[in-house]
C-alpha angles and dihedrals in degrees: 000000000000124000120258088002126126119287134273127247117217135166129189112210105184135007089249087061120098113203105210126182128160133211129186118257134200122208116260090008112121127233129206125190132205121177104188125197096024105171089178094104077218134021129185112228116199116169112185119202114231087265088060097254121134119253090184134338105179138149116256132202116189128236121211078341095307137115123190122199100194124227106305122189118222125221108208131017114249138092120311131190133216123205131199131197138166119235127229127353099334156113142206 
């Protein structure tokens, strides 16, 4: 994921399947996420630090498709990933 860029595209084809990008992060810099066009009625979030701690892990439910992860501060610079699953028995 790069700041400002153009979107990702992802797709979850089962509820078994785990969805996982990285972006680079800088200490003491904030993040905000937006998923747009969500079509899973609830997704599971989970974004790691480069040390392999959890920032957040949380369950999401869209609204009008969307899900905002509001501004989150990071704590080291490095590479984090963000993960994405659905929960439950479903698909988007």
């Amino acid at each position: 994921i790069t700041p400002n860029a153009a979107p990702q595209n992802i797709s979850i084809a089962d509820d078994s399947q785990v969805v996982s990008l990285c972006f680079e992060g800088t200490v003491n810099k904030n993040i905000s996420v937006l998923l747009e066009n969500t079509t899973l009625p609830s997704l599971n979030i989970k974004i790691t630090s480069p040390s392999g701690n959890v920032i957040t892990s949380q369950v999401y439910s869209p609204v009008n498709g969307q899900v905002f992860i509001d501004r989150t501060q990071l704590f080291e610079s490095g590479t984090y990933f963000m993960t994405a699953s659905a929960t439950g028995n479903q698909t988007g």
